[in-house]
OpenMM code with the backbone's topology and positions (N, CA, C; nanometers):
from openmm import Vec3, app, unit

residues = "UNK UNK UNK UNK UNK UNK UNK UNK UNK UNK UNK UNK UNK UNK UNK UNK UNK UNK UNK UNK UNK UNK UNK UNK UNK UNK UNK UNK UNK UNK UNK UNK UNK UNK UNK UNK UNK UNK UNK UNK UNK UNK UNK UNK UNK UNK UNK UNK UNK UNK UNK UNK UNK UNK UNK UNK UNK UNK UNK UNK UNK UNK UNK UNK UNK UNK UNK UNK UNK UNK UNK UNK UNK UNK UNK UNK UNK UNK UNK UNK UNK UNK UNK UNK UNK UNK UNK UNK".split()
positions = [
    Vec3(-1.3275, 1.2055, 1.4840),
    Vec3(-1.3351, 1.0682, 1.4409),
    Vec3(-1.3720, 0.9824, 1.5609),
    Vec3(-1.5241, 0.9801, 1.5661),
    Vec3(-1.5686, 0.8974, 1.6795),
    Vec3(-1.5625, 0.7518, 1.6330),
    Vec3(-1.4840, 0.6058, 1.6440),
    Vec3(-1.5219, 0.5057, 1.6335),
    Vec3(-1.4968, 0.4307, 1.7604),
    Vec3(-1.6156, 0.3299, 1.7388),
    Vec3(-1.6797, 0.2413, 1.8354),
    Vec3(-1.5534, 0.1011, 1.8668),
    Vec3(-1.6007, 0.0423, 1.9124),
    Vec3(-1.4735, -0.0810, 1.9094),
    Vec3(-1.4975, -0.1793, 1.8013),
    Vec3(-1.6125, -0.1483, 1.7524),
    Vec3(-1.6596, -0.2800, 1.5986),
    Vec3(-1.5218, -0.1970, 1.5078),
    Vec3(-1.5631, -0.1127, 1.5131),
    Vec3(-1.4908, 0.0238, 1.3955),
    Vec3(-1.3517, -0.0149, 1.4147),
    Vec3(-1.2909, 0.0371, 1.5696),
    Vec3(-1.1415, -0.0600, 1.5362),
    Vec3(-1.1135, -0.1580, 1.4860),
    Vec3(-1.1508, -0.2857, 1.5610),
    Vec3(-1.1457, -0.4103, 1.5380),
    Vec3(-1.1815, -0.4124, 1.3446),
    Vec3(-1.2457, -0.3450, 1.2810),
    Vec3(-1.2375, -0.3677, 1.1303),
    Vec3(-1.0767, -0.2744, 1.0648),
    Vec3(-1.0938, -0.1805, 1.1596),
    Vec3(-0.9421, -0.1111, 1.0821),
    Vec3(-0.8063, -0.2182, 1.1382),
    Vec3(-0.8553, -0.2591, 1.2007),
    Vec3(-0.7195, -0.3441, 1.2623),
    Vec3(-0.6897, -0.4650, 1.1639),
    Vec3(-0.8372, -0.5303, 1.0867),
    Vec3(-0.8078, -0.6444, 1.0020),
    Vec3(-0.7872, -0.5876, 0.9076),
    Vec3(-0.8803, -0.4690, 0.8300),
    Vec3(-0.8334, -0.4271, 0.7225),
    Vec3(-0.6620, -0.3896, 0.7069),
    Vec3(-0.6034, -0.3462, 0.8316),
    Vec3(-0.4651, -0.3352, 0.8202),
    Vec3(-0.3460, -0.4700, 0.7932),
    Vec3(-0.4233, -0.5717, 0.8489),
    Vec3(-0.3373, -0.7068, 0.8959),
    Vec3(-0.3954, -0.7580, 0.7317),
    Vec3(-0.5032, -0.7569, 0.6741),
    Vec3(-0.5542, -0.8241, 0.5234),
    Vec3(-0.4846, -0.7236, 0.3714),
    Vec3(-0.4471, -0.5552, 0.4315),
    Vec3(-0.3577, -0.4820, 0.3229),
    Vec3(-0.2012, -0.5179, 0.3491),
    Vec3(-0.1735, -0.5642, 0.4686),
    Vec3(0.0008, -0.6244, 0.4974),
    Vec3(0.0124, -0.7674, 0.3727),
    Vec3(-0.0712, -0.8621, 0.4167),
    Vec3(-0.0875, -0.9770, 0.3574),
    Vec3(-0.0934, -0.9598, 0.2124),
    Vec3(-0.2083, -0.8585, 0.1808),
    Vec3(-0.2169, -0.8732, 0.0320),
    Vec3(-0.0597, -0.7688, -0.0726),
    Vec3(-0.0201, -0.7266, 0.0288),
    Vec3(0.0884, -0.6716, 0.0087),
    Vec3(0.1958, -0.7728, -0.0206),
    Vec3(0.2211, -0.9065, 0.0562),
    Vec3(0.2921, -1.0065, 0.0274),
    Vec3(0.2782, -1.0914, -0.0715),
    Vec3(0.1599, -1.1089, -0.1333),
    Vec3(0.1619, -1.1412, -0.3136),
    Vec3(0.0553, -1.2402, -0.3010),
    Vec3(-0.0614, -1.2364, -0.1782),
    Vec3(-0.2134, -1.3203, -0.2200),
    Vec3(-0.2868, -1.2822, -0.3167),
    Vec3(-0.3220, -1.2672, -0.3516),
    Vec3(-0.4161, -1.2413, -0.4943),
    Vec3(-0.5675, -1.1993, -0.4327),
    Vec3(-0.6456, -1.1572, -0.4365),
    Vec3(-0.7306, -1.1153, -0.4368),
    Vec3(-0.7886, -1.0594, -0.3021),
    Vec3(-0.6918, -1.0957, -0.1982),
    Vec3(-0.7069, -1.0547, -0.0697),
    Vec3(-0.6849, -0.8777, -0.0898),
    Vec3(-0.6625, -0.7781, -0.1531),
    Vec3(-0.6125, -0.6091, -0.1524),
    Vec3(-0.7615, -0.5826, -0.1387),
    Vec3(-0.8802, -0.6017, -0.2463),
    Vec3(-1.0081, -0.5535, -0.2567),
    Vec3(-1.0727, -0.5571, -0.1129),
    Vec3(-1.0487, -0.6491, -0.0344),
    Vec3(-1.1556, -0.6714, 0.0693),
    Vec3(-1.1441, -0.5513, 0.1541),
    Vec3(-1.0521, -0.5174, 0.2097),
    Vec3(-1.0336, -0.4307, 0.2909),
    Vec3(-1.1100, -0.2985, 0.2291),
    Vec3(-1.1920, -0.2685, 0.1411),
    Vec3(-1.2090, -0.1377, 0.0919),
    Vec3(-1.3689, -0.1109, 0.1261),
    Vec3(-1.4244, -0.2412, 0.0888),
    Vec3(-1.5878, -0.2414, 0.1681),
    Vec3(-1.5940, -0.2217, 0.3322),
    Vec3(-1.4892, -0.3218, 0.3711),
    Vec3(-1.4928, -0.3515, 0.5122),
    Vec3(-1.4913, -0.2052, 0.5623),
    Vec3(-1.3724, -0.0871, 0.5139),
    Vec3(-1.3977, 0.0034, 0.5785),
    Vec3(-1.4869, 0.0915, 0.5579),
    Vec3(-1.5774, 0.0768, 0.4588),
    Vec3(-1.6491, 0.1744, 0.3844),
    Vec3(-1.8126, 0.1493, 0.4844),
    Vec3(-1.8070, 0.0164, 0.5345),
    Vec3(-1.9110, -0.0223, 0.6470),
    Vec3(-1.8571, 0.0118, 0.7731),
    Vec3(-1.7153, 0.0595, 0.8065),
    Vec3(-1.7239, 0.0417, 0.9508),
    Vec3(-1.6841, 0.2315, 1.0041),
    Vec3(-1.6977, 0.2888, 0.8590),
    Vec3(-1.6905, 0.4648, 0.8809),
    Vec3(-1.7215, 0.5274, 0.7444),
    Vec3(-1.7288, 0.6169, 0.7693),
    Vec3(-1.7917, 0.6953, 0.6370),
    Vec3(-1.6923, 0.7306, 0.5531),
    Vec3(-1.7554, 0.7830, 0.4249),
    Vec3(-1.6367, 0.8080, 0.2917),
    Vec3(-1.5085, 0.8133, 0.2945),
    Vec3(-1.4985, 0.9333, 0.3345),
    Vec3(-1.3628, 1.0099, 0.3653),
    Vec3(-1.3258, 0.9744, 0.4730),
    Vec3(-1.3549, 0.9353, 0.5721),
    Vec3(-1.2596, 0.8591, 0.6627),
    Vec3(-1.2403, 0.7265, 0.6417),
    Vec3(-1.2726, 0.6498, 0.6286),
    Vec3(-1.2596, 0.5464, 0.5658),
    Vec3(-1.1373, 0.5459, 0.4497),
    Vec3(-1.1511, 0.6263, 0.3576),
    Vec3(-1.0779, 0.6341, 0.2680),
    Vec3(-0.9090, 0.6929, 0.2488),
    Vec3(-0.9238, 0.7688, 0.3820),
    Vec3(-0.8172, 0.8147, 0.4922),
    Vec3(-0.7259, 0.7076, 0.5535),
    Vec3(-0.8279, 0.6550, 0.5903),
    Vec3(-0.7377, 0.5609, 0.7199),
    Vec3(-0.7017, 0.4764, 0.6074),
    Vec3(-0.7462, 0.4404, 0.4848),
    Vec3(-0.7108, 0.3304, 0.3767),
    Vec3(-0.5466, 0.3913, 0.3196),
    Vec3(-0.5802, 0.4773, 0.2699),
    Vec3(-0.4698, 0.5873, 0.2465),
    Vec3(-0.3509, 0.5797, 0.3436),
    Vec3(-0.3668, 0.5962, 0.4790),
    Vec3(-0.2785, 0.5788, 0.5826),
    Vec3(-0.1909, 0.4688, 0.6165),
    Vec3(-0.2500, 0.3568, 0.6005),
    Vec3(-0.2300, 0.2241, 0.6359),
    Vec3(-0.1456, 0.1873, 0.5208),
    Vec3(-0.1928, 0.2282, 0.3711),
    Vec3(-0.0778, 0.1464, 0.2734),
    Vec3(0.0306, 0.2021, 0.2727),
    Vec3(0.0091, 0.3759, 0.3104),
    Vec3(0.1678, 0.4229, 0.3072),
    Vec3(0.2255, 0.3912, 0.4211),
    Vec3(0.1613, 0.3512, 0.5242),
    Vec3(0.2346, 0.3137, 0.6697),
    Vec3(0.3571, 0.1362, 0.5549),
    Vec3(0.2703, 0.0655, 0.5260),
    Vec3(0.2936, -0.0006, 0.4704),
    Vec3(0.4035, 0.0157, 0.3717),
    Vec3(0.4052, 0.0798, 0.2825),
    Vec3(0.5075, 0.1371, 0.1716),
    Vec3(0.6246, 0.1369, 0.2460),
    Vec3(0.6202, 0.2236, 0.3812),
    Vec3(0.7589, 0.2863, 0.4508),
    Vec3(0.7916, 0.1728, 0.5013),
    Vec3(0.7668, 0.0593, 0.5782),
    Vec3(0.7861, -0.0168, 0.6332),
    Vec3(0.8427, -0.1039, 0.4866),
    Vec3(0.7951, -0.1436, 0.4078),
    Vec3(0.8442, -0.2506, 0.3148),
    Vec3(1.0109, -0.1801, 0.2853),
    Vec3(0.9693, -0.0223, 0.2684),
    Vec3(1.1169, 0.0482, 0.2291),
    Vec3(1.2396, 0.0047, 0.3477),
    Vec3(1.2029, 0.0515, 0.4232),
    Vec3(1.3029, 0.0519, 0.5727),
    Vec3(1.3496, -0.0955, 0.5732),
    Vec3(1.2395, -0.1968, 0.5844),
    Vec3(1.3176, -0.3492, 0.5721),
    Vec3(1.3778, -0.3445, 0.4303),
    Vec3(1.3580, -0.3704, 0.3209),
    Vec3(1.4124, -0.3763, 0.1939),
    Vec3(1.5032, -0.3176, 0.1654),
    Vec3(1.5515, -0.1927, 0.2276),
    Vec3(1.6645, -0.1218, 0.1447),
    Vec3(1.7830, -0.1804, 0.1525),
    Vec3(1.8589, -0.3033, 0.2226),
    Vec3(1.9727, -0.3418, 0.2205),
    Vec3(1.9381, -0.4167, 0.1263),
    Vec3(1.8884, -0.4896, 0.1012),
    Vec3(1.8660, -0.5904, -0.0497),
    Vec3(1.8547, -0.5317, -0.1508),
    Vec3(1.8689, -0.4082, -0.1636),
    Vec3(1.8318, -0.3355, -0.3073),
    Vec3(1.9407, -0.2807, -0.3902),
    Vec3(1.9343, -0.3195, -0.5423),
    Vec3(2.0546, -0.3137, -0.5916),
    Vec3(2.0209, -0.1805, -0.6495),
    Vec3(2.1102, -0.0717, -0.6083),
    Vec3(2.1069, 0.0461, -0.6427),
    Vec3(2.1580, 0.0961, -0.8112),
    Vec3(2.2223, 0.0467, -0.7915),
    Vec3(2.3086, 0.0547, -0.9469),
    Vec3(2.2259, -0.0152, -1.0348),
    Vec3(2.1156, -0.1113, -1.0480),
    Vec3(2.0608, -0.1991, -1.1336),
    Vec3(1.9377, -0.0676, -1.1168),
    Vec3(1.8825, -0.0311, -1.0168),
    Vec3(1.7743, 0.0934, -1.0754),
    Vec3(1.8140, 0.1799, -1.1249),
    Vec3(1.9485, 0.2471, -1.1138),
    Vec3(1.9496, 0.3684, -1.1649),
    Vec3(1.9795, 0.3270, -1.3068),
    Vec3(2.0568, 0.1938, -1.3584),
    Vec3(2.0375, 0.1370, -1.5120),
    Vec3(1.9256, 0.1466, -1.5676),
    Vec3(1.7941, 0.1018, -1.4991),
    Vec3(1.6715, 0.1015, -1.5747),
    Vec3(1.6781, 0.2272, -1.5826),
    Vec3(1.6735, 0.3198, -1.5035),
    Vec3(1.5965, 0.4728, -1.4811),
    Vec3(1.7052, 0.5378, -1.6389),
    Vec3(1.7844, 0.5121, -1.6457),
    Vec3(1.8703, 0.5880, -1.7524),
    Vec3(1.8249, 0.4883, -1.8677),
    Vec3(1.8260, 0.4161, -1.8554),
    Vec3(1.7289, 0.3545, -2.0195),
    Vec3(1.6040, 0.3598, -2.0174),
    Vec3(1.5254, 0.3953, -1.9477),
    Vec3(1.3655, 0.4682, -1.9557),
    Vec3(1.3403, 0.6333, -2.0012),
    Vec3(1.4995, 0.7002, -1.9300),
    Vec3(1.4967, 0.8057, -2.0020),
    Vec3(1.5226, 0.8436, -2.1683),
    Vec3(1.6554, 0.7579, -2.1372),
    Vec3(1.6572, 0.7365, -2.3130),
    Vec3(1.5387, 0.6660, -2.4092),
    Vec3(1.4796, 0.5939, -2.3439),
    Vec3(1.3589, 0.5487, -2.4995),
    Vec3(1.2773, 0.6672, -2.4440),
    Vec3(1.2647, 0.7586, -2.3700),
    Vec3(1.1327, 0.8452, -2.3846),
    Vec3(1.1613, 0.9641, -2.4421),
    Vec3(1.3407, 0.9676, -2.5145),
    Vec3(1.4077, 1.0548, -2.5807),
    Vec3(1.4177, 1.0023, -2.7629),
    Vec3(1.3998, 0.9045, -2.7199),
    Vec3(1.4538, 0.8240, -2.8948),
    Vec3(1.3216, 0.7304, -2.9121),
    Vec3(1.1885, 0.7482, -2.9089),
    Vec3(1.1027, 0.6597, -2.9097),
    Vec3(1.0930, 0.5884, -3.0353),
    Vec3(1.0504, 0.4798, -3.0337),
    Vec3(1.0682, 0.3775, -3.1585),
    Vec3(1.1563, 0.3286, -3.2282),
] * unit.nanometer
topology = app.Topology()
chain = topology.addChain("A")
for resn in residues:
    res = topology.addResidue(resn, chain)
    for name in ("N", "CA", "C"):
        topology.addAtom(name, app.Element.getBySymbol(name[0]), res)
């Protein structure tokens, strides 16, 4: 994975524009997908896209998990099982 410094400098915004659109902008998620698709080829590109949201995912997890009401998911999760047992 040879990239140039244009090539960083686009994975670096595409990373800082998938954080943001992660925080609830609206239409800011799409951009980042051309940007990298111009600044490396298919599959890498599509890699490092891949990389960055789960970098993302873990990070939202690790901050979030003290705010998370455990007992209120595992309620949904046991009434999702039951209607996919008793449908209609």
């Amino acid at each position: 994975m040879d990239l140039d410094l244009f090539g960083w400098v686009v994975i670096s915004f595409c990373a800082v524009m998938v954080g943001t659109a992660k925080t609830g902008v609206p239409g800011l998620g799409i951009l980042p997908v051309p940007l990298m698709a111009l600044s490396s080829s298919t599959r890498q590109s599509t890699g490092i896209l891949l990389g960055i949201l789960i970098l993302a995912d873990l990070f939202a997890i690790v901050y979030h998990r003290r705010n998370a009401r455990w007992g209120h998911d595992s309620e949904q999760i046991s009434q999702n099982q039951n209607a996919k047992q008793y449908p209609g």
